[in-house]
C-alpha positions as CSV (number, residue, x, y, z in Angstrom):
1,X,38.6,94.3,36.9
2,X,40.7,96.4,34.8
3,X,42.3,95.0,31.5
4,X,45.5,96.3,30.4
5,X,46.2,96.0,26.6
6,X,49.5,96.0,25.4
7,X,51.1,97.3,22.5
8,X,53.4,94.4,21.8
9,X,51.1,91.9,21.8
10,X,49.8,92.9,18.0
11,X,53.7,92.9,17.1
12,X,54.6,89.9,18.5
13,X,51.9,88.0,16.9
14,X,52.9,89.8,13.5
15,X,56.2,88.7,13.9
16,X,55.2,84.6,14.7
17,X,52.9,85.1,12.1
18,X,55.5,86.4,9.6
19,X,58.3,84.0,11.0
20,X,55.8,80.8,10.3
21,X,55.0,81.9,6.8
22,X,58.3,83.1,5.5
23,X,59.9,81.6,2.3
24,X,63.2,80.6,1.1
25,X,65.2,82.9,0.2
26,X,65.8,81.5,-3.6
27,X,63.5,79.0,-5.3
28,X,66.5,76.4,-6.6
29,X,65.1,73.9,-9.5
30,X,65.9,70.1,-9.3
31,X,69.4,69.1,-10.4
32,X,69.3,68.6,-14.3
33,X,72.7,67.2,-16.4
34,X,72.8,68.2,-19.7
35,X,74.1,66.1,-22.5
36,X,78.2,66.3,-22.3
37,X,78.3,67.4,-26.4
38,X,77.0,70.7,-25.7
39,X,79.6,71.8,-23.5
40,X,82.0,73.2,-26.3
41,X,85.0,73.7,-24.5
42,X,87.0,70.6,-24.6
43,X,90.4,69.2,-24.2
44,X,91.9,66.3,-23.1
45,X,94.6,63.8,-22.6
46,X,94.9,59.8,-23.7
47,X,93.3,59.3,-20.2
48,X,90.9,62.1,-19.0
49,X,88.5,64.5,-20.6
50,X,87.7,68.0,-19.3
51,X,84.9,69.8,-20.1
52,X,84.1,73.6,-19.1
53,X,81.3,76.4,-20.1
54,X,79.8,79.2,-18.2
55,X,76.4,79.4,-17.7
56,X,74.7,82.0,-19.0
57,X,72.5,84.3,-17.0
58,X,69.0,82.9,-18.0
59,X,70.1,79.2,-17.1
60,X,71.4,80.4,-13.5
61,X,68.0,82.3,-13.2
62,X,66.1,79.6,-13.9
63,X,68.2,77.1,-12.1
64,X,69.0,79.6,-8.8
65,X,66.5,82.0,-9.4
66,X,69.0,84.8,-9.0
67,X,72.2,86.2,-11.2
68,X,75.4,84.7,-9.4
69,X,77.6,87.2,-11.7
70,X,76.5,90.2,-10.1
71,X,76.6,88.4,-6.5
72,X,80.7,88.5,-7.3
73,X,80.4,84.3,-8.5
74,X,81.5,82.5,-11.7
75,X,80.0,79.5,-12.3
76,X,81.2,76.3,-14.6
77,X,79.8,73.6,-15.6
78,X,82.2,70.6,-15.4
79,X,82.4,67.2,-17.1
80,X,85.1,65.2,-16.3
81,X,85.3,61.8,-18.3
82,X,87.6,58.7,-17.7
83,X,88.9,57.8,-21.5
84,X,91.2,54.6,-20.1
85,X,90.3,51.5,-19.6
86,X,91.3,51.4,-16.4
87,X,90.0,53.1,-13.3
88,X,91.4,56.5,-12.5
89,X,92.1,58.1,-9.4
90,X,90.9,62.1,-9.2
91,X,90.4,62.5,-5.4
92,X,93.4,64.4,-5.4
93,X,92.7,66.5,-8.7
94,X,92.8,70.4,-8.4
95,X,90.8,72.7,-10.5
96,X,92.2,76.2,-11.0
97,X,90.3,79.2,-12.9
98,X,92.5,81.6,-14.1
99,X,92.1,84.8,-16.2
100,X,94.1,87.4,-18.0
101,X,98.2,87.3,-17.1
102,X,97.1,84.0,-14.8
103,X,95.2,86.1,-12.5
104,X,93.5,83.3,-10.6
105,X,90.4,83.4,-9.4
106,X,89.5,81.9,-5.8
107,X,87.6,78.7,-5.5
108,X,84.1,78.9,-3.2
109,X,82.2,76.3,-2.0
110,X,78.6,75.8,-2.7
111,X,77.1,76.6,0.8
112,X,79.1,79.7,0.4
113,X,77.9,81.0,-2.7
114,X,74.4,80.8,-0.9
115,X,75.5,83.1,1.8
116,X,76.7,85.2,-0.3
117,X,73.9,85.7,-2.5
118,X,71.6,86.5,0.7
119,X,74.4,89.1,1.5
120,X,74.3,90.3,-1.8
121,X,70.1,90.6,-2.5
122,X,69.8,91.5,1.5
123,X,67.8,89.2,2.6
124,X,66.9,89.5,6.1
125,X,64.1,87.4,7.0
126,X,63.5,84.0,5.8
127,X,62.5,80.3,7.4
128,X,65.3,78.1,8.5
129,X,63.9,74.6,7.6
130,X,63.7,76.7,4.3
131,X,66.9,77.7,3.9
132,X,68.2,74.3,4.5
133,X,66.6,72.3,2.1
134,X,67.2,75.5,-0.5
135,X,71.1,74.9,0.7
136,X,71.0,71.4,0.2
137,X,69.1,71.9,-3.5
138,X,71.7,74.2,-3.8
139,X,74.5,72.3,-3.1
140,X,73.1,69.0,-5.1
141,X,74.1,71.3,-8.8
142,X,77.7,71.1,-7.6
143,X,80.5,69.3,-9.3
144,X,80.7,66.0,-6.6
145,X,84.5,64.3,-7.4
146,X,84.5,60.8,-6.1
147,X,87.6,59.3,-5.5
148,X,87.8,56.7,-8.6
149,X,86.5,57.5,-11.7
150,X,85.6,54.4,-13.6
151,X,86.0,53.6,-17.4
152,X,84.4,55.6,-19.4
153,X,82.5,56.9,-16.5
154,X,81.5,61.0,-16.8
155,X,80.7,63.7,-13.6
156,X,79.1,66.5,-14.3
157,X,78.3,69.6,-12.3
158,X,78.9,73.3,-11.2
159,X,82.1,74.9,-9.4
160,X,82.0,78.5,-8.6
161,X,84.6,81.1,-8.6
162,X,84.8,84.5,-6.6
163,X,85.3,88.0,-8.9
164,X,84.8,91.2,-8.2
165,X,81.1,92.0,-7.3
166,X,79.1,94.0,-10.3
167,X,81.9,93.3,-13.1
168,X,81.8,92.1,-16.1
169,X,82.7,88.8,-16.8
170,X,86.6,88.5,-17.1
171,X,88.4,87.9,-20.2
172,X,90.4,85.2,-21.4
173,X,89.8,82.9,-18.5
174,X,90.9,79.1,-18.7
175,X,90.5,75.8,-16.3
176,X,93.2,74.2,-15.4
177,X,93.3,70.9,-14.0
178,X,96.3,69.1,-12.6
179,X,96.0,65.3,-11.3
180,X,99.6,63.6,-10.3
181,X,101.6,64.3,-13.6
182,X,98.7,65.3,-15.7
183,X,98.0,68.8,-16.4
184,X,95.1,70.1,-18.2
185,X,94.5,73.6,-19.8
186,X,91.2,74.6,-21.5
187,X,90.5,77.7,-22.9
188,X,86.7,78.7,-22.2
């Protein structure tokens, strides 16, 4: 009896091998808030306080494990804070980075940001269970906006912003934010 040996067998079983014991693509650390007082950037009205500051590389390396600048992203950390007494409604609040002559920059959500870093480092091969629950770590550092916000209650987290890939950071960039008649401008 004749055997015939193939040469795709020893591929094939690289490749499961590979496929079973591939990573995600980024490690993403645990969701930490910092204290509200060291965001600088502050300003507010008799009823809401806005908070803003831009990471700086080392924290989105050690929180993302890769720099989102270069990847064409700003990221801010937000705190918004309810200074009323009474409960506020923000569901409908819009946040708005803007630059330079009001250039404005183009929100992007969280699960987007991931793709695009993969896209950006070229990333080809990675385990989708993986990716999923790095996606969902991911997406757990963004800025969730319930629909009330209670007396004195504080959110916290990131929003990110597209810009040109490889740039430097633009100048002169403020947050807006504009809820029913309020309006909101803070200089970061």
């Amino acid at each position: 009896m004749k055997i015939i040996y193939s040469t795709s067998l020893p591929l094939l079983f690289t490749i499961i091998i590979f496929g079973l014991t591939a990573c995600a693509p980024f490690k993403v650390s645990p969701r930490v808030e910092i204290p509200v007082t060291e965001i600088k950037a502050v300003a507010q009205t008799a009823s809401l306080e806005l908070r803003a500051q831009i990471p700086n590389e080392d924290e989105m390396l050690q929180l993302f494990d890769s720099n989102l600048q270069l990847a064409g992203i700003i990221p801010l950390r937000v705190t918004l804070t309810n200074r009323s007494s009474q409960s506020l409604s923000i569901k409908n609040c819009k946040l708005q980075l803007l630059g330079a002559k009001q250039k404005q920059f183009s929100a992007i959500a969280a699960k987007d940001v991931v793709n695009r870093l993969i896209k950006y480092y070229g990333i080809r091969v990675y385990s989708y269970a993986l990716h999923e629950e790095m996606t969902k770590k991911f997406i757990s550092h963004s800025l969730a906006i319930p629909n009330n916000l209670m007396p004195g209650e504080t959110v916290q987290g990131l929003i990110y912003f597209k810009h040109i890939k490889e740039s430097l950071l633009p100048t002169g960039l403020h947050l807006q934010l504009q809820r029913e008649k309020e309006k909101i401008d803070l200089p970061l």
